[in-house]
C-alpha positions as CSV (number, residue, x, y, z in Angstrom):
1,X,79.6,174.9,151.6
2,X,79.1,177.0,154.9
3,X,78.8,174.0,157.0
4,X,82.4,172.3,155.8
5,X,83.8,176.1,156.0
6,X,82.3,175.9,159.7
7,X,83.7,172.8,160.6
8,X,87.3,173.7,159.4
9,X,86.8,177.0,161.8
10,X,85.7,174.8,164.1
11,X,88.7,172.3,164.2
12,X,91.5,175.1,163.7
13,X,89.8,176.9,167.1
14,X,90.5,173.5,169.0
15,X,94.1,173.0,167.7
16,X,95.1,176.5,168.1
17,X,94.3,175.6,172.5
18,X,96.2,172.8,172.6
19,X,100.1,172.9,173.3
20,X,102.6,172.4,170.5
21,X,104.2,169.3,171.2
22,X,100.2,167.4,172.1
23,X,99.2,169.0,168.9
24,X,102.2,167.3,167.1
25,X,101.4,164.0,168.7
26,X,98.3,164.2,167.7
27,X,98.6,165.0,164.2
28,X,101.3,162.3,163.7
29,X,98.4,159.5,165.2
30,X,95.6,161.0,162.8
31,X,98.1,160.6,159.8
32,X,98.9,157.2,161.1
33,X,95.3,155.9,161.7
34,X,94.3,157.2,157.9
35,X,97.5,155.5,156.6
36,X,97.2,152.0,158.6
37,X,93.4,151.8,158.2
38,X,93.2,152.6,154.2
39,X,94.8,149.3,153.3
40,X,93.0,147.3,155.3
41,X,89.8,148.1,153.9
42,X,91.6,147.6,150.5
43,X,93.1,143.9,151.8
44,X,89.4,142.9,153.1
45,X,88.0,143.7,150.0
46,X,90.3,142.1,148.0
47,X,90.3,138.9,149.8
48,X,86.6,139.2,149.5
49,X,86.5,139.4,145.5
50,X,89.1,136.7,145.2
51,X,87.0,134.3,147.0
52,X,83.9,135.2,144.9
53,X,86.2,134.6,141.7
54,X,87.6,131.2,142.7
55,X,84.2,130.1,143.7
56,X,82.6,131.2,140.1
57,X,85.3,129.5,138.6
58,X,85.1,126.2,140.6
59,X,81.4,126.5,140.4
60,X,81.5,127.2,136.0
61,X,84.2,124.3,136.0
62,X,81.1,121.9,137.9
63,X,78.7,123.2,135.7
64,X,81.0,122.4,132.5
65,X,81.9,119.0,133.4
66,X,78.3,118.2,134.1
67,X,76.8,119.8,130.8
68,X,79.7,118.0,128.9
69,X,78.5,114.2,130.7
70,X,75.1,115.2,129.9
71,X,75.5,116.0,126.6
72,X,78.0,112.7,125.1
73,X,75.2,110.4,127.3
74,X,72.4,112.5,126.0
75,X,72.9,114.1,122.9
76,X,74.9,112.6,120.1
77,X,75.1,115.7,118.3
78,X,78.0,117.8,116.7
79,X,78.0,121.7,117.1
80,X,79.4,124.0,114.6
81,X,79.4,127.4,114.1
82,X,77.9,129.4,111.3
83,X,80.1,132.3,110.4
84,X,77.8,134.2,108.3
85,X,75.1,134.4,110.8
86,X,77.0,133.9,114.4
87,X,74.6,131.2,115.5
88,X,74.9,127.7,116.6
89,X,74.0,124.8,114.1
90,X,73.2,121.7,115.9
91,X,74.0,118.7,113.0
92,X,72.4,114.8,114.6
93,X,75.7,112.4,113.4
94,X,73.0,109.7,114.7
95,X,71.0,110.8,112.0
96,X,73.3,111.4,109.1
97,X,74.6,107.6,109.4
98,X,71.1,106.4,109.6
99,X,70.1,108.6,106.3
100,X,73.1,107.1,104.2
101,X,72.6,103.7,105.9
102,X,68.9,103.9,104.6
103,X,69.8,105.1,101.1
104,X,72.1,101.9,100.5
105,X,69.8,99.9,101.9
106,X,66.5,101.3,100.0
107,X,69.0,101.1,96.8
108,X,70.0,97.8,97.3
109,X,66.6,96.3,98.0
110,X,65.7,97.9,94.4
111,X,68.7,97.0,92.7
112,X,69.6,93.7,93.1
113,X,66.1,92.4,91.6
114,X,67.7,94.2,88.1
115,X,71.4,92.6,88.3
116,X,71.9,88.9,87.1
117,X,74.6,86.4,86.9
118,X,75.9,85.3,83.5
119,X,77.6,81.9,83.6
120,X,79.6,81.1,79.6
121,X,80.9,77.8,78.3
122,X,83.2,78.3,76.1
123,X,85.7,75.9,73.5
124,X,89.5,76.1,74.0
125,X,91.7,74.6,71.7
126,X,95.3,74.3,72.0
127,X,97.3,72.1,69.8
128,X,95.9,68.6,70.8
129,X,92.7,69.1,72.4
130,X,89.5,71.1,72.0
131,X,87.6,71.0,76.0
132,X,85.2,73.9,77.5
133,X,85.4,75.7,80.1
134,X,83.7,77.9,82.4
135,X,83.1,81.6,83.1
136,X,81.1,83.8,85.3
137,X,80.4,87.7,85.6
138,X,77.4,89.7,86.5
139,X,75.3,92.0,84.2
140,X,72.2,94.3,85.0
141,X,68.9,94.6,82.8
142,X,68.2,98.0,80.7
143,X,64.2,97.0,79.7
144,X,61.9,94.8,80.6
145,X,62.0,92.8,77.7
146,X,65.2,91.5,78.7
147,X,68.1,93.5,77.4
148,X,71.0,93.4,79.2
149,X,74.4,95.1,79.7
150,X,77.5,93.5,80.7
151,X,81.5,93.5,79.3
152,X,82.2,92.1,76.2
153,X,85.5,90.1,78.2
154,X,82.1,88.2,79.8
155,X,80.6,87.0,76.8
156,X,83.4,86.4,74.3
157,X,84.1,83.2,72.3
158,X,81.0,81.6,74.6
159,X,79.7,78.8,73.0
160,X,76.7,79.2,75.4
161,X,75.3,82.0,78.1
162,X,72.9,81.5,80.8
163,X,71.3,84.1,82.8
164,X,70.1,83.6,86.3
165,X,68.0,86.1,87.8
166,X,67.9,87.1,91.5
167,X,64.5,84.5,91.5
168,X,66.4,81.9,90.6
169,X,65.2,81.3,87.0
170,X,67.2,80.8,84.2
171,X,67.6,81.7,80.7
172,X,69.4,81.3,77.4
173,X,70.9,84.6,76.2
174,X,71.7,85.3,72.6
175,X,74.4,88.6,71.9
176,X,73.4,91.2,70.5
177,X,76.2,93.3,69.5
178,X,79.6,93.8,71.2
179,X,82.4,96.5,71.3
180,X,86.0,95.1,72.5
181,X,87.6,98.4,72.4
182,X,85.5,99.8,74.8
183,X,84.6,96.0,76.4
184,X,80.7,96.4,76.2
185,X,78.2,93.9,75.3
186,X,74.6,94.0,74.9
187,X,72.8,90.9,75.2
188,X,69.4,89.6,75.7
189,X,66.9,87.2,77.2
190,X,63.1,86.9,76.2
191,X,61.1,87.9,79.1
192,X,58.5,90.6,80.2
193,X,58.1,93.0,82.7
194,X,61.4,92.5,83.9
195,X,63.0,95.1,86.8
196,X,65.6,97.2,84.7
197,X,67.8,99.8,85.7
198,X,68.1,103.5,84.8
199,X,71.8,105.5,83.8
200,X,72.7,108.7,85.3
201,X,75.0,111.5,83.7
202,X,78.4,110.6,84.8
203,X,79.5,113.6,83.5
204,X,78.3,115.2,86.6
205,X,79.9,112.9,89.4
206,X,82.6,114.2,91.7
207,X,85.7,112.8,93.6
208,X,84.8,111.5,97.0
209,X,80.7,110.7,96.1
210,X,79.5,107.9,97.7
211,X,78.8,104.5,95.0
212,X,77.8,100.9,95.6
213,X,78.7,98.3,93.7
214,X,76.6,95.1,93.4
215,X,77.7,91.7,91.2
216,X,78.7,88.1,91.7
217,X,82.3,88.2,93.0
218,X,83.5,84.0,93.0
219,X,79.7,83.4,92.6
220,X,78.6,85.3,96.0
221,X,75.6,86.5,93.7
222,X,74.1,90.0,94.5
223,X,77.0,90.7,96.9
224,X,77.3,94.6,97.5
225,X,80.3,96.8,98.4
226,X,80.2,101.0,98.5
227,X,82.8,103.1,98.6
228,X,83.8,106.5,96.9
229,X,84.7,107.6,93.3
230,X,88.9,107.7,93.7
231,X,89.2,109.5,90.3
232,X,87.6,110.3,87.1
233,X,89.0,110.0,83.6
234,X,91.3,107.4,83.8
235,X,92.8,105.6,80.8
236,X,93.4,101.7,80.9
237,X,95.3,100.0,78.4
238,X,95.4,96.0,78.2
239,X,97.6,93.6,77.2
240,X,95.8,93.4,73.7
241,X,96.2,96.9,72.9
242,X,92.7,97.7,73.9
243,X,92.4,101.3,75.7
244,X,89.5,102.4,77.9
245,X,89.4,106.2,78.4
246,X,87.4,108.5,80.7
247,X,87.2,105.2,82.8
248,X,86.1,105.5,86.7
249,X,88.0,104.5,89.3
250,X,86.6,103.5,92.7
251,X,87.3,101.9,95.9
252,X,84.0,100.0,96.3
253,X,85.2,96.0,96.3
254,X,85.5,94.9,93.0
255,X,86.5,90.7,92.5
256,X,86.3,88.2,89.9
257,X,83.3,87.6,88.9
258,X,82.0,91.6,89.6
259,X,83.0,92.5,85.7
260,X,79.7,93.6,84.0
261,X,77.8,94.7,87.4
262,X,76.6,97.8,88.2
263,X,78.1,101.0,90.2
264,X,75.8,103.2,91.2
265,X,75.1,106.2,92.7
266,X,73.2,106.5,96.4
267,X,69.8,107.4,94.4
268,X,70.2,104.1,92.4
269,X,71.0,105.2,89.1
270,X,73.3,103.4,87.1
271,X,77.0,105.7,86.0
272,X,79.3,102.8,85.5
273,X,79.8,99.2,84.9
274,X,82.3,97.2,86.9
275,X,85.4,96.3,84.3
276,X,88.6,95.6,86.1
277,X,90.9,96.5,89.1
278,X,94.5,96.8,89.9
279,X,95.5,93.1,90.8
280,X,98.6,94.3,93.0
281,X,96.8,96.9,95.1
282,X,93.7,97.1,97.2
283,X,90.7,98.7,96.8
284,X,91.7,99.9,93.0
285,X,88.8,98.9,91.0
286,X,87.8,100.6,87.3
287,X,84.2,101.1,86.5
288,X,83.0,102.1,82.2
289,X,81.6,105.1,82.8
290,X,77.6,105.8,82.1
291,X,78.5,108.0,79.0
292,X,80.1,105.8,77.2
293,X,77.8,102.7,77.7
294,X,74.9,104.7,76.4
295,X,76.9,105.4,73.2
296,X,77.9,101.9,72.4
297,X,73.9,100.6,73.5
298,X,72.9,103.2,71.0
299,X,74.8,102.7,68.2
300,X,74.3,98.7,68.4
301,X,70.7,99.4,68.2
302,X,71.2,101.8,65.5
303,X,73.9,100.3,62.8
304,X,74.3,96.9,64.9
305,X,77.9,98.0,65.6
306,X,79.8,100.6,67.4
307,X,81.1,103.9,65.0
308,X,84.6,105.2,66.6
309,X,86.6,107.5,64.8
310,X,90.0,105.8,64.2
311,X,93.3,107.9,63.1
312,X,94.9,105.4,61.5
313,X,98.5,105.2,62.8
314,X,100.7,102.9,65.0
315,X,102.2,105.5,67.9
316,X,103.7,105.6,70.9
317,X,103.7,108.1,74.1
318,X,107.3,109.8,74.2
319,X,109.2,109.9,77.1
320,X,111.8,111.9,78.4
321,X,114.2,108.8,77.7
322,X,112.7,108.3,74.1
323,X,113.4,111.7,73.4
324,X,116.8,111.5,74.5
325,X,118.1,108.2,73.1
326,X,116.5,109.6,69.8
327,X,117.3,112.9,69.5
328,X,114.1,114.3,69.6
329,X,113.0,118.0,69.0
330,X,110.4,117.5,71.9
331,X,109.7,115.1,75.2
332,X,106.2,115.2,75.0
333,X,103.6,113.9,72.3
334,X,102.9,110.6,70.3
335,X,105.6,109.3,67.7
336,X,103.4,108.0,64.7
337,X,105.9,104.1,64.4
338,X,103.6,103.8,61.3
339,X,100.6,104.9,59.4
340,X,97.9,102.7,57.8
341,X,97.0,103.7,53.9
342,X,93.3,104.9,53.6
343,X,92.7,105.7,56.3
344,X,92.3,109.5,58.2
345,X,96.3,109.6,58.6
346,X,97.1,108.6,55.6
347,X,94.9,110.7,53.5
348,X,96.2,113.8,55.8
349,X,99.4,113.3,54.9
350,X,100.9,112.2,57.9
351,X,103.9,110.0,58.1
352,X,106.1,107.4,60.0
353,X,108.2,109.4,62.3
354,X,106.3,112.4,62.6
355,X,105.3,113.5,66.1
356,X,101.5,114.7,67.2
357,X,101.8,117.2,70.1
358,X,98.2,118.4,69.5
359,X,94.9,117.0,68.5
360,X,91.6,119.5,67.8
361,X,93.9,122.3,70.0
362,X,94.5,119.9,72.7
363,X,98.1,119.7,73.9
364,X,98.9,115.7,73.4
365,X,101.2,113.6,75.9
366,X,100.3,110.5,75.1
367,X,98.3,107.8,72.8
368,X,95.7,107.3,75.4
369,X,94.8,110.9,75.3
370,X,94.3,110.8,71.3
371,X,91.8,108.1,71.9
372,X,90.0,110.1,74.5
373,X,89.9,112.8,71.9
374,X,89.1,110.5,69.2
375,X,86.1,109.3,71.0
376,X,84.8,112.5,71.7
377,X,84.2,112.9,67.5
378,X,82.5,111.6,65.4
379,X,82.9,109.9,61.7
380,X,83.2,113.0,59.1
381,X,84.1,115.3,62.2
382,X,87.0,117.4,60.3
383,X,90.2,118.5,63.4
384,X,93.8,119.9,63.2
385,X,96.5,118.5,64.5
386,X,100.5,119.3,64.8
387,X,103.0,117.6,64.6
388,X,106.7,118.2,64.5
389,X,108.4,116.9,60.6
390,X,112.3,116.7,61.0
391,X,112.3,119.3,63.7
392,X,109.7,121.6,62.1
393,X,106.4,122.5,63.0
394,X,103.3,121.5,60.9
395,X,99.7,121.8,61.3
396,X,97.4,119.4,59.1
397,X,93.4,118.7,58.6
398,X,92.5,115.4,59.3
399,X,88.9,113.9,58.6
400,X,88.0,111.4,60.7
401,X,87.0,108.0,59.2
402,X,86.1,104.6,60.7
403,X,88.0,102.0,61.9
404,X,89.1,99.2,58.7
405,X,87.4,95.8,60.1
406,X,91.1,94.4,58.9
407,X,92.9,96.8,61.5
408,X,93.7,95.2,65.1
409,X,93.0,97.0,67.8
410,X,97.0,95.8,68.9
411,X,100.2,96.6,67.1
412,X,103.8,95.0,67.2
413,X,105.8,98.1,67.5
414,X,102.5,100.4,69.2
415,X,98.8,101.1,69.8
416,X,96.5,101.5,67.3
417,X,94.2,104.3,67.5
């Protein structure tokens, strides 16, 4: 403090000697000097950090590039970022297609010893002639004594079947039991430890899981296709009336000559059977699922026939344009064309022109979902429906009986169910 107090004496002493007008000129230079040399330490500087930042950002751009080569040549990995824990997960793509590659592989290889070929000969007459003809479909073993599942469409009417297995060797085949209205057949060959497949739950698959598909399409035997479950719990009706419900639908390959083949999943278990596909699309194919081939297989072996619940009526699924042209109290639910006496509708009460809008507390928009409902019952199972009676509502009890052997499973004026 003394010595800056000192040196302002100091300087004031000097200026105080000097004349006026030098101590004017002087001043005015000091204040220019201090002005003019301020910013050019500022411009030095500055021109010093801008070359250090456009060389750290030439030098990072280098560096980038070069990591970036390095890493597509060198590392065929995909980065993502975990948001819960702020770290960098490094996934090998390399290694995921191997993995699933392997799976299909290690499934087929285990598979295909399991699935046969089934060629029929079967009698046609027409009204001059009686000749036989040819069929072939695939099937897949369930034991090793030779039991085998495969759609009834495969097997019916044959007047002969022959197996052949992946080996080569052939067999005779005899049915045992068959269920058109849900198109599954069980039949058998007498051998011994044969390879036989396993069923998953399909109760438990998802839209988008990978499946593989393996069959005889135009006699390519053991040919196999994958592809993804497209949906679940589709409903199929055929020209004979005949409805499949909570059926499968894929886009694995599916041809002529796949129907009665398995679909699997990638661990090699069994959840559908390969029925039919959509013959003016591509890469629509319908696969039976698991659930419901372990049903009919169970109840063949058990009462050497399938056990359905059956309603008992002729319907049809209203539309808006039915309702309309009809005057109907509602545009959605089955009209009941006409009821068959004893059975379940019949002893309910219900009658010709009634209209179910809901079965067991589901709401009903159509006969296919009756028959899904149906199937989910079983013979004695007692359910409510209701149904609108010249514009009124009603709710009745119906107990569910079996299916009449004299009843069709198609109808002139509707479907049976």
């Amino acid at each position: 403090m003394e010595e800056f107090e000192r040196n302002e004496d100091f300087e004031k002493d000097e200026e105080e000697e000097k004349p006026e007008e030098e101590f004017e000129k002087e001043k005015v230079l000091k204040e220019f000097k201090v002005v003019e040399q301020k910013p050019k330490k500022e411009r030095k500087f500055l021109k010093f950090f801008a070359l250090i930042l456009i060389g750290a950002l030439i030098g990072g751009g280098i560096g980038s590039l070069i990591t970036s080569n390095y890493i597509k040549k060198n590392l065929p990995y995909y980065y993502s970022l975990n948001m819960n824990s702020n770290e960098a997960q490094i996934v090998n793509i390399s290694k995921v297609i191997e993995l699933e590659e392997s799976q299909i592989i290690d499934v087929a290889e285990r598979v295909s010893p399991a699935v046969v070929r089934i060629s029929t000969t079967q009698v046609v007459s027409d009204f001059f002639f009686s000749y036989e003809t040819s069929g072939l479909g695939s099937g897949y073993l369930i034991s090793p004594s030779g039991e085998i599942v495969t759609n009834n469409h495969v097997v019916s009417g044959a007047k002969k079947i022959t197996v052949t297995l992946s080996d080569g060797s052939e067999y005779d085949a005899s049915v045992i039991g068959t269920d058109p209205s849900s198109d599954i057949a069980l039949i058998k060959i007498d051998g011994k430890d044969l390879p036989y497949l396993s069923f998953g739950d399909s109760s438990t698959l998802k839209v988008g899981q990978s499946v593989i598909a393996i069959g005889n399409p135009y006699g390519l035997d053991h040919t196999v296709t994958t592809g993804v479950i497209s949906a679940l719990e589709r409903s199929l009706t055929f020209d004979d009336g005949t409805t499949l419900v909570g059926v499968i639908q894929t886009d694995a390959a599916i041809n002529p000559g796949n129907s009665g083949g398995p679909l699997l999943t990638l661990t090699g278990d069994v959840i559908g059977m390969n029925t039919a596909i959509q013959q003016s699309a591509q890469g629509i194919g319908f696969a039976i699922s698991s659930s419901t081939i372990i049903k009919v297989i169970s109840d063949i072996k058990l009462f050497g026939k399938v056990v359905w619940p059956f309603l008992g009526i002729s319907g049809v699924s209203i539309t808006e344009d039915i309702a309309k042209r009809n005057n109907l109290p509602t545009n959605k639910g089955v009209l009941v064309v006409s009821v068959y006496p004893g059975t379940s509708a019949s002893n309910a009460g219900l009658k010709s022109y009634d209209i179910i809008t809901k079965f067991d507390g589901h709401d009903v928009t159509s006969v296919q979902e009756i028959t899904k409902y149906l199937r989910q019952h079983n013979v004695g199972d007692k359910v409510k429906i209701e149904i609108y009676r010249d514009n009124k509502k009603m709710e009745l009890e119906v107990t569910l009986m079996e299916k009449p052997s004299s009843i069709s499973y198609n109808s002139r004026y509707g479907i049976n169910i």
